[in-house]
C-alpha positions as CSV (number, residue, x, y, z in Angstrom):
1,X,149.2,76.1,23.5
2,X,149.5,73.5,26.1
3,X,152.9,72.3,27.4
4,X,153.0,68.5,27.9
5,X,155.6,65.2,28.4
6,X,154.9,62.3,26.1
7,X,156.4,58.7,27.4
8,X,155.8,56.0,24.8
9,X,156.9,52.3,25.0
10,X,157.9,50.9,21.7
11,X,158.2,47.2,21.4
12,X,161.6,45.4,22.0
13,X,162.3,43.6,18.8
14,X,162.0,46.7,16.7
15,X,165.6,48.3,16.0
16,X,166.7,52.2,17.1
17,X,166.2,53.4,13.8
18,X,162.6,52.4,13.5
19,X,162.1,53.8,17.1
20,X,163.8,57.1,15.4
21,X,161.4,56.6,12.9
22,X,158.9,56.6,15.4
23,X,159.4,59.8,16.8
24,X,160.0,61.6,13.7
25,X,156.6,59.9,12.4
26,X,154.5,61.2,15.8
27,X,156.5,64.7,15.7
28,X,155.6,65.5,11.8
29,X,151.9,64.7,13.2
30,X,152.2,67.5,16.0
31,X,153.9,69.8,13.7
32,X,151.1,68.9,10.9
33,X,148.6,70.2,13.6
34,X,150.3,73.1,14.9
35,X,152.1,71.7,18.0
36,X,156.6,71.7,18.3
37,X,158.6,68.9,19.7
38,X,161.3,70.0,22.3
39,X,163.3,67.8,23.7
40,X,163.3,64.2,22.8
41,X,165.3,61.7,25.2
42,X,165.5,58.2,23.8
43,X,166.0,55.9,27.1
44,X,166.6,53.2,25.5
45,X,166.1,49.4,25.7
46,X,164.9,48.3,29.8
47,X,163.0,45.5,31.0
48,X,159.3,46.0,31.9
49,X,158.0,45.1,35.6
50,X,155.4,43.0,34.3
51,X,154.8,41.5,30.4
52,X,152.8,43.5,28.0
53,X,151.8,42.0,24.6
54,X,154.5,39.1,25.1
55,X,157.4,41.5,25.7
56,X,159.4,41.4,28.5
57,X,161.6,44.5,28.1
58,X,160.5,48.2,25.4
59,X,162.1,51.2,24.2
60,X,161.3,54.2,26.2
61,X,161.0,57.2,24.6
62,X,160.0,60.9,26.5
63,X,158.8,64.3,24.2
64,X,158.6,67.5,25.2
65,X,155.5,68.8,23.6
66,X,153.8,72.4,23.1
67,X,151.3,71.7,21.1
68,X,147.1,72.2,21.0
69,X,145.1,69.2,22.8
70,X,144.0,67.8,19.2
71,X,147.0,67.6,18.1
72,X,147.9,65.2,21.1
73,X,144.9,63.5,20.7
74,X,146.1,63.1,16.9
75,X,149.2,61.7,18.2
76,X,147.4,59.5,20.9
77,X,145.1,58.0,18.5
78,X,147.7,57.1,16.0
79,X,149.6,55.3,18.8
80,X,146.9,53.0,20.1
81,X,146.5,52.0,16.5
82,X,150.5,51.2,15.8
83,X,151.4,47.6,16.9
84,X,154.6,48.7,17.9
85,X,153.5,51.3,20.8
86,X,152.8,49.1,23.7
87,X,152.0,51.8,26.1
88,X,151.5,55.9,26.2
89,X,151.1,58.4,28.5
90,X,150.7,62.2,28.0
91,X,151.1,64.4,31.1
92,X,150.3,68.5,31.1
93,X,152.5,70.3,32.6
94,X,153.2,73.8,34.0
95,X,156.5,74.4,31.9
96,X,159.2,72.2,30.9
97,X,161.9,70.7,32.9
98,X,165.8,72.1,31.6
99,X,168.7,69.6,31.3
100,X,168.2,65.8,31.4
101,X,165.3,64.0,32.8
102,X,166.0,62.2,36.1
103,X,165.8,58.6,33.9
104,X,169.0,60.7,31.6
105,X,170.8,61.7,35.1
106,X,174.1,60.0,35.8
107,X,173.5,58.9,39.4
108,X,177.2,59.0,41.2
109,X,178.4,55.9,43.1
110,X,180.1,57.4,45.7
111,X,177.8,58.9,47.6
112,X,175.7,55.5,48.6
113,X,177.1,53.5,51.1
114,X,179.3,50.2,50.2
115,X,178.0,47.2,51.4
116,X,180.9,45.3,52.9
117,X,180.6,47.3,56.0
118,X,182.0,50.6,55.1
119,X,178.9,52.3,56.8
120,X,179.9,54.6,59.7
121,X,176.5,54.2,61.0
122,X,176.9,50.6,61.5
123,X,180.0,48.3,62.9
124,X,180.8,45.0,61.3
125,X,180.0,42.0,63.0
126,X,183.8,41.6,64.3
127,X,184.0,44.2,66.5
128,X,181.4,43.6,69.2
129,X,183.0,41.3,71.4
130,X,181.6,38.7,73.7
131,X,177.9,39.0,74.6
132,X,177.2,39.8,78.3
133,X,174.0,38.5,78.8
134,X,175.4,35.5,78.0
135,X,178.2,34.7,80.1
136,X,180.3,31.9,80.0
137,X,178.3,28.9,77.8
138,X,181.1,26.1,78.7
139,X,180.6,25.6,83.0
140,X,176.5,25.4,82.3
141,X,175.5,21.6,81.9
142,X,173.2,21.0,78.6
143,X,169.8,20.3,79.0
144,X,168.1,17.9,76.7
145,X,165.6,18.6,74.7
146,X,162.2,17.6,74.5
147,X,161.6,16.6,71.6
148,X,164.7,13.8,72.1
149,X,163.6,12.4,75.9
C-alpha cells in the first residue's frame, strides 16, 4: 500500500465536533477499503489567504494515510461531493514524517530578533552621531527654491 498526507479544509461555521465527525466519517471509508489512518492533526480554525465559497477563514485538518489508491480516490470523491470540504489535497509520500507536523511545532520566540533595536547586527538610530558629509548646516545661507521665486 501507498503512504500518503491528506490536508482537507472544512468550512468555518461548522463546529469541532462535526470536523471530528468528519474525520472519523473519511477514515471508516479508508478502513472500509483496506487503507489505516495514522496520525490525524486537527489544526484548527485559521484565516484563508483568499475567500473560498464565501468563507474567510476553515478548519484544517492533515491524515496520515496507508492505504490503496482507490481507497483515496473513495475518500476524494466523497469530499468534492460534501458542502462542508472546501478544499483537498492528497500528497504520496516516501514514508511518514515522526512527531508533529511543522503547522503543530511550537516555534520559540527567543531566537528571532526583537524589533526595538536589540539586533547586534544593526545600531539604533542614536548612536551614529553627526553626519560628516554634511558639515555644519547653520554658517551656509539658504537658497530659495524654484518653485517659490
Amino acid at each position: 500500500m501507498a503512504l500518503y498526507e491528506h490536508v482537507f479544509l472544512a468550512r468555518q461555521d461548522i463546529s469541532a465536533q462535526q470536523v471530528d465527525a468528519l474525520v472519523e466519517q473519511y477514515k471508516g471509508v479508508l478502513e472500509a477499503n483496506g487503507g489505516k489512518v495514522g496520525r490525524v492533526e486537527n489544526w484548527g480554525l485559521k484565516s484563508l489567504t483568499y475567500r473560498i465559497n464565501k468563507n474567510r477563514k476553515a478548519h484544517y485538518v492533515l491524515m496520515d494515510i496507508d492505504a490503496p489508491a482507490p481507497a483515496v480516490h473513495e475518500v476524494e470523491r466523497q469530499m468534492r461531493i460534501s458542502e462542508d470540504v472546501l478544499r483537498y489535497m492528497t500528497i504520496a509520500v516516501e514514508k511518514h514524517e515522526d512527531g508533529p507536523s511543522a503547522m503543530m511545532q511550537k516555534r520559540d520566540r527567543d531566537d528571532r530578533p526583537r524589533r526595538d533595536g536589540d539586533r547586534p547586527d544593526r545600531g539604533g538610530f542614536g548612536d551614529r552621531g553627526p553626519r560628516p558629509d554634511r558639515g555644519d548646516r547653520e554658517d551656509r545661507p539658504r537658497r530659495p527654491r524654484e518653485d517659490r521665486a
